[in-house]
DSSP file (Angstrom, degrees, kcal/mol; ACC not computed):
  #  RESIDUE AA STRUCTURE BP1 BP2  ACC     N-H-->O    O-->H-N    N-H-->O    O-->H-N    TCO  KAPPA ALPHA  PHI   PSI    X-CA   Y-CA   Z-CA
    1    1 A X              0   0    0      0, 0.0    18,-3.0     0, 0.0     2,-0.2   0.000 360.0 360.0 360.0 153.1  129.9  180.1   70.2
    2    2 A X        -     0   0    0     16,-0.2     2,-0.3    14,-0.1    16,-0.2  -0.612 360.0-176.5-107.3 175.9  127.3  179.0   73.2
    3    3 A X        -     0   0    0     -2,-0.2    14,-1.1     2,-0.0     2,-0.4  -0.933  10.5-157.5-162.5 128.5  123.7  178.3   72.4
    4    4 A X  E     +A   16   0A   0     -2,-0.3     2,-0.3    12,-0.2    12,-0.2  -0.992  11.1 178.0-130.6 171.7  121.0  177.5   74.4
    5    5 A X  E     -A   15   0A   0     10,-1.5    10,-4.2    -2,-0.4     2,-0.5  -0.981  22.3-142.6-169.6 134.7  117.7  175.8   73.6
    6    6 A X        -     0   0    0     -2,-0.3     8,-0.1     8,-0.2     7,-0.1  -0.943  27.1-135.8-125.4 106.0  115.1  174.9   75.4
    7    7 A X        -     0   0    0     -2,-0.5     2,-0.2     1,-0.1    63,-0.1  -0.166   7.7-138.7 -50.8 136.6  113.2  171.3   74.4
    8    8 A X  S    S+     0   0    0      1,-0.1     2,-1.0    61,-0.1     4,-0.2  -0.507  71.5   3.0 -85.6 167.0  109.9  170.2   74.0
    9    9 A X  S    S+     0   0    0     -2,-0.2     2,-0.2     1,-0.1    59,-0.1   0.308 104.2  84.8  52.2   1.2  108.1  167.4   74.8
   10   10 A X  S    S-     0   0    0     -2,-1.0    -1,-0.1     2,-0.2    59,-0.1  -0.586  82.0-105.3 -96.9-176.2  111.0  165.4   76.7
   11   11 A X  S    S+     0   0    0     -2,-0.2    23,-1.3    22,-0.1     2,-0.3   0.518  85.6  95.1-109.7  10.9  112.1  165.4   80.0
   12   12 A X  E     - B   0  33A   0     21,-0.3    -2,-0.2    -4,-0.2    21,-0.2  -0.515  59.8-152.2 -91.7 175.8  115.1  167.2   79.8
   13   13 A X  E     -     0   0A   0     19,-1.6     2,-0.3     1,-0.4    20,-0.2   0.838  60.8  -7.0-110.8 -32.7  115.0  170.9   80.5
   14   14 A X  E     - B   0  32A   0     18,-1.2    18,-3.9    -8,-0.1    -1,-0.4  -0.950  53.0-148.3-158.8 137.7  117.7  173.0   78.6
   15   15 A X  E     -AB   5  31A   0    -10,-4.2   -10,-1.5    -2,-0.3    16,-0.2  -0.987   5.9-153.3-122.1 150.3  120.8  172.1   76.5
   16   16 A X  E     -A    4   0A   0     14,-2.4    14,-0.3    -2,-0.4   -12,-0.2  -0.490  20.9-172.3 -88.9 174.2  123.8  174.3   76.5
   17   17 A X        -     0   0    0    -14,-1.1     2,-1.0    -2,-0.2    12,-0.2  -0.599  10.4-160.2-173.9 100.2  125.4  173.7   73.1
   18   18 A X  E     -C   28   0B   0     10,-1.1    10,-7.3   -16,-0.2     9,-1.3  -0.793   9.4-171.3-118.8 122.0  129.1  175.2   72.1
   19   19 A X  E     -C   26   0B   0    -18,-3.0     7,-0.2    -2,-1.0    -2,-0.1  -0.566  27.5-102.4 -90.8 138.7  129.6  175.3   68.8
   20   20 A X        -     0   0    0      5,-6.1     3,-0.4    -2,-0.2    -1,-0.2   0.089  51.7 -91.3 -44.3-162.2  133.5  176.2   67.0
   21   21 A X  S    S+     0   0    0      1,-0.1    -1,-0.1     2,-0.1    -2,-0.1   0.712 127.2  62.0-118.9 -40.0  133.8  179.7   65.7
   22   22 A X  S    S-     0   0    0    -21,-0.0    -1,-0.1     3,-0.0    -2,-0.0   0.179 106.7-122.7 135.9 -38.9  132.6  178.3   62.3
   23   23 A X  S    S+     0   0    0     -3,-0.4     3,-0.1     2,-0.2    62,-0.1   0.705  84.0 106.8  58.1  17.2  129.5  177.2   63.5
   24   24 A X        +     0   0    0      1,-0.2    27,-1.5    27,-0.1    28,-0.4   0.485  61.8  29.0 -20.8 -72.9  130.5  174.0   62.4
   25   25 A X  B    S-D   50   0C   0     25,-0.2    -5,-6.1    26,-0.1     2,-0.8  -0.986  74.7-105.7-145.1 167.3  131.5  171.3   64.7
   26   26 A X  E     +C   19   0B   0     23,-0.6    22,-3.6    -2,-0.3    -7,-0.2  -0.676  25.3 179.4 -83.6 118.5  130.4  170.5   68.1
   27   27 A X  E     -     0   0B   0     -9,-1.3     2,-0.3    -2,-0.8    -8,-0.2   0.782  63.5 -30.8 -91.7 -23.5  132.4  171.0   71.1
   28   28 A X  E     -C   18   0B   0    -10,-7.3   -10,-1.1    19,-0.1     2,-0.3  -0.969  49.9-153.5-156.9 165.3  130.2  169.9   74.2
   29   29 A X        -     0   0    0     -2,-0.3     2,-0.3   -12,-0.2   -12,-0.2  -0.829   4.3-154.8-159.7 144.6  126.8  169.8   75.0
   30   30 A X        -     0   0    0     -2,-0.3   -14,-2.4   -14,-0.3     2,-0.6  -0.848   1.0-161.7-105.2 128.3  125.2  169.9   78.1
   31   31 A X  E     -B   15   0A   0     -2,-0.3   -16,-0.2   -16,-0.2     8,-0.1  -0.844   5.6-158.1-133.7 105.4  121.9  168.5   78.9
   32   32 A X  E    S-B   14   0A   0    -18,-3.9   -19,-1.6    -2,-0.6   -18,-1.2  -0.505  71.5 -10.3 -88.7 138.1  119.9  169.8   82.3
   33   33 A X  E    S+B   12   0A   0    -21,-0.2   -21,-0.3   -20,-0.2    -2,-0.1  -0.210  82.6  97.5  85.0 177.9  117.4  166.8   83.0
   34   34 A X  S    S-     0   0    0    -23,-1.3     2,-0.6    -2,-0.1    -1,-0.1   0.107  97.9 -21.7  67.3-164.6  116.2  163.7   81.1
   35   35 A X     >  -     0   0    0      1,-0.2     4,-2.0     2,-0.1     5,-0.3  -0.677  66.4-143.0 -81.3 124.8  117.7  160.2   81.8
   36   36 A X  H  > S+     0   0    0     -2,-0.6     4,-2.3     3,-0.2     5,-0.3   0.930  98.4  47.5 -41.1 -67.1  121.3  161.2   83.5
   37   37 A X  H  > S+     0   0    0      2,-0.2     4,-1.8     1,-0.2     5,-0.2   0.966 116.5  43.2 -61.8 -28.4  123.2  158.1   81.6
   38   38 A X  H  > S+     0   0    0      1,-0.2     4,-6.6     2,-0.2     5,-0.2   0.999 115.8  47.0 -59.8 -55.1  121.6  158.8   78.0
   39   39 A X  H  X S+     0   0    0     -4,-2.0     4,-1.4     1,-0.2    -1,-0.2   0.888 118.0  40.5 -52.8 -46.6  122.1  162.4   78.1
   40   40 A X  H  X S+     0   0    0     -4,-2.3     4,-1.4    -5,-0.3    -1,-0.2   0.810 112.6  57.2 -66.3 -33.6  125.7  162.1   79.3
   41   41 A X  H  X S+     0   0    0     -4,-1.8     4,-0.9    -5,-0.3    -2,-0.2   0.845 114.7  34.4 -94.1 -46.1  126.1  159.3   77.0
   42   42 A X  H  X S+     0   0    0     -4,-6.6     4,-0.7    -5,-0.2    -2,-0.2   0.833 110.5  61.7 -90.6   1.2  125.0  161.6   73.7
   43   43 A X  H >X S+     0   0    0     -4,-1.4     3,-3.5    -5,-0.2     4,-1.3   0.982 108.5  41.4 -80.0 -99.7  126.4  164.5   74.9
   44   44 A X  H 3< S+     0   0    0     -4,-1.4    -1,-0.2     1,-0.3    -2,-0.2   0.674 115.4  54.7 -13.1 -35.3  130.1  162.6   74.9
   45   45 A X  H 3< S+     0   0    0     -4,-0.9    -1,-0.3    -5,-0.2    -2,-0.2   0.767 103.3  49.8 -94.3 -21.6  129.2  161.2   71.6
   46   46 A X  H X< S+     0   0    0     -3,-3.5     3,-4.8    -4,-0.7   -20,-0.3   0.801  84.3 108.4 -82.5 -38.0  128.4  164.3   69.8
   47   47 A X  T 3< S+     0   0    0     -4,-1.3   -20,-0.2     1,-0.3     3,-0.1  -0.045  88.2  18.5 -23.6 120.8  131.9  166.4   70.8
   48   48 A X  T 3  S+     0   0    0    -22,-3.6    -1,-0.3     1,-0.3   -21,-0.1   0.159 103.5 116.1 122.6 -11.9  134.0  166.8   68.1
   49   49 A X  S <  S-     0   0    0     -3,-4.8   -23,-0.6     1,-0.1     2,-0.4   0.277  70.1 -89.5 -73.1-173.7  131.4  166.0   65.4
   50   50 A X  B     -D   25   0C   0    -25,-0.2     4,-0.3    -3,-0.1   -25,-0.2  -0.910  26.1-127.7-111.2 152.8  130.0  168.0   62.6
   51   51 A X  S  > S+     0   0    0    -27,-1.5     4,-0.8    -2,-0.4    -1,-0.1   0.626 107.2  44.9 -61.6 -16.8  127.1  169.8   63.3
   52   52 A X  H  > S+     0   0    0    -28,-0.4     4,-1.6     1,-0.2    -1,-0.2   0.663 107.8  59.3 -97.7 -14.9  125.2  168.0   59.9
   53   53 A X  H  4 S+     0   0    0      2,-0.2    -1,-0.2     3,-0.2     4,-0.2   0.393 105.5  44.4 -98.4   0.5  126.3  164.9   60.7
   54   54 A X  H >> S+     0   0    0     -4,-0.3     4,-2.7     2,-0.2     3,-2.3   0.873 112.4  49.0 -42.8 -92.6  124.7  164.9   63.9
   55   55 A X  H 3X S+     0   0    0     -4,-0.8     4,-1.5     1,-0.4    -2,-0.2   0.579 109.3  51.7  -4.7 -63.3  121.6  166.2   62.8
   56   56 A X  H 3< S+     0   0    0     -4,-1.6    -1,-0.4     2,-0.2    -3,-0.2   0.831 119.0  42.8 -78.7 -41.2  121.5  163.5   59.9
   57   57 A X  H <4 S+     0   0    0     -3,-2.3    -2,-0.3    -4,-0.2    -3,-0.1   0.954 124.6  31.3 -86.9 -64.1  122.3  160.7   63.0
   58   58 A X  H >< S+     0   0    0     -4,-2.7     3,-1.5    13,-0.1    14,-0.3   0.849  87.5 113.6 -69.8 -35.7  119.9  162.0   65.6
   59   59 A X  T 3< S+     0   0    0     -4,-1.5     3,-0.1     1,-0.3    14,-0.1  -0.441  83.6  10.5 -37.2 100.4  116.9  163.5   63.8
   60   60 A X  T 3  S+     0   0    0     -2,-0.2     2,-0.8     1,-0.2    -1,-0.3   0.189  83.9 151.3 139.7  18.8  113.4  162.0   64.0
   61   61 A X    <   -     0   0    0     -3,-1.5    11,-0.6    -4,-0.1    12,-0.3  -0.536  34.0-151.5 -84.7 116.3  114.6  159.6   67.0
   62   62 A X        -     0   0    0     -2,-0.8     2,-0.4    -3,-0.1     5,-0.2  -0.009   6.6-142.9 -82.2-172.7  111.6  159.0   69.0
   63   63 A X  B >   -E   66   0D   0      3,-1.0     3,-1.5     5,-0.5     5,-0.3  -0.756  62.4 -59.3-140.8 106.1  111.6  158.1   73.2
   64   64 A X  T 3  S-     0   0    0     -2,-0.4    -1,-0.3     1,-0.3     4,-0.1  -0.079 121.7  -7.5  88.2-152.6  108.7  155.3   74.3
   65   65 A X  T 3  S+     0   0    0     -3,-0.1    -1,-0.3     2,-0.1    -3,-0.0   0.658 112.0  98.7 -57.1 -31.6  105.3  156.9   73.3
   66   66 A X  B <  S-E   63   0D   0     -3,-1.5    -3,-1.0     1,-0.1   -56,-0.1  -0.425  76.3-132.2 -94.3 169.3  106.3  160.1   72.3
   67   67 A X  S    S+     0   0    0     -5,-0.2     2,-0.3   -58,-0.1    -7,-0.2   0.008  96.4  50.4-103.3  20.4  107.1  161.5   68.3
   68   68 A X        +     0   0    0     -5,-0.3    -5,-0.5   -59,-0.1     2,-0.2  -0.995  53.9 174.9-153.1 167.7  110.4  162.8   70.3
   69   69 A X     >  -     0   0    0     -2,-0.3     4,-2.6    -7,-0.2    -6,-0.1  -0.809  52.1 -92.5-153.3-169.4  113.4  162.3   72.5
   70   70 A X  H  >>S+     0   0    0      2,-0.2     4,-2.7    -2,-0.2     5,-0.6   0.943 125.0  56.2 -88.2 -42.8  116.3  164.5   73.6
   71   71 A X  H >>5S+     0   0    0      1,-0.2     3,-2.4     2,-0.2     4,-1.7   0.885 106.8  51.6 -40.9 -70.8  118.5  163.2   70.7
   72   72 A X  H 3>5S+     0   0    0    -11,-0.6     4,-2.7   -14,-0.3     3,-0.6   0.815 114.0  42.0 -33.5 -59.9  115.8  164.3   68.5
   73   73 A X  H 3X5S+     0   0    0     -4,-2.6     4,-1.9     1,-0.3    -1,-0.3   0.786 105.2  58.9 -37.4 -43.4  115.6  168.0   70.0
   74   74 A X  H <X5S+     0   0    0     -4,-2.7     4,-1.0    -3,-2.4    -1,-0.3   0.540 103.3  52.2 -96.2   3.5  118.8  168.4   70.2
   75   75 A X  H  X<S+     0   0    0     -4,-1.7     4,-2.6    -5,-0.6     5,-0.3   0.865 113.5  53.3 -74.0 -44.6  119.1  167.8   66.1
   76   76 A X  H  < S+     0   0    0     -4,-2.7    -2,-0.2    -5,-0.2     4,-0.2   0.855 100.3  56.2 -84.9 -12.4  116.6  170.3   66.2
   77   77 A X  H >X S+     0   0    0     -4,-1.9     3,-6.0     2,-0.2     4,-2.0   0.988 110.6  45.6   8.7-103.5  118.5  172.6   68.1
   78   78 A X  H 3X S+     0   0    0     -4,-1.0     4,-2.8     1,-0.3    -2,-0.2   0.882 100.9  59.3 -28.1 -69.3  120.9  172.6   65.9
   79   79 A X  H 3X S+     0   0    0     -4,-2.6     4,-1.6     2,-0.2    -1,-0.3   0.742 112.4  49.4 -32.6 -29.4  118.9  172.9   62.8
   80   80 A X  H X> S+     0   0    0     -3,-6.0     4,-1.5    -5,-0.3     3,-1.0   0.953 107.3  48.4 -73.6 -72.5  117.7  176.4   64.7
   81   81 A X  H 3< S+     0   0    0     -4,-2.0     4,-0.3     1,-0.3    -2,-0.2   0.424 115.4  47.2 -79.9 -17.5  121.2  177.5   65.4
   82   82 A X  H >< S+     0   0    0     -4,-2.8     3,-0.6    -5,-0.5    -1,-0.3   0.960 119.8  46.3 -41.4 -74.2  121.8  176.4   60.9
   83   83 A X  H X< S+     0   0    0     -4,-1.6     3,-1.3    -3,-1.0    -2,-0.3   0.794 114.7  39.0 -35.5 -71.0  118.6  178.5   60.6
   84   84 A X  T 3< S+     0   0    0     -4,-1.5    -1,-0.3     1,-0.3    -3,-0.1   0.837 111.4  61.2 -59.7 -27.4  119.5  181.7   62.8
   85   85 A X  T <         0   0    0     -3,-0.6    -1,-0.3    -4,-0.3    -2,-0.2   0.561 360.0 360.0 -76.4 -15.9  123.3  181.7   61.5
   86   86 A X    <         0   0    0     -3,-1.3    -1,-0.2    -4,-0.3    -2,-0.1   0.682 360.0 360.0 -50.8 360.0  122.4  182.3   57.5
C-alpha cells in the first residue's frame, strides 16, 4: 500500500512510503527534499525492514538545533500509518 506524509519541521518536503499488503514491512521510501545523500541513504536502509523496527531505530533522532530530523518524521509517519490501519 502507498502512503504519503507530509513532515514537519525539516527540510524535506513529502515522503512516499510503500508498505507490503500487511502493512508490515517496508518496501521503499521516497523522500522529496532534505539533504540528497541522507535521505537516499535512509531510504535504502529502511527497504525490506519491519515497519516497528524502524520506528524503534529512527524515532526521536534529532538534526542540528531542531527536536527533529527526517529520520525522526518518517518514524512518525509510520506510527500514523500503525494509527490509521487499526
Amino acid at each position: 500500500m502507498r502512503y504519503e506524509y507530509k513532515p514537519e519541521g525539516v527540510c524535506s518536503k513529502q515522503f512516499i512510503i510503500e508498505l507490503d499488503d500487511k502493512n508490515e514491512t517496508i518496501v521503499s521510501v521516497k523522500i522529496i527534499g532534505g539533504c540528497p545523500g541522507n535521505t537516499v541513504g535512509v531510504s535504502k536502509l529502511c527497504e525490506g525492514k519491519k515497519v516497528d523496527e524502524v520506528i524503534k531505530l529512527l524515532k526521536g533522532i534529532p538534526c542540528g538545533f531542531r527536536d527533529t530530523s527526517c529520520p525522526d518524521q518518517l518514524a512518525r509517519a509510520l506510527e500514523q500509518i500503525k494509527e490509521n490501519n487499526k
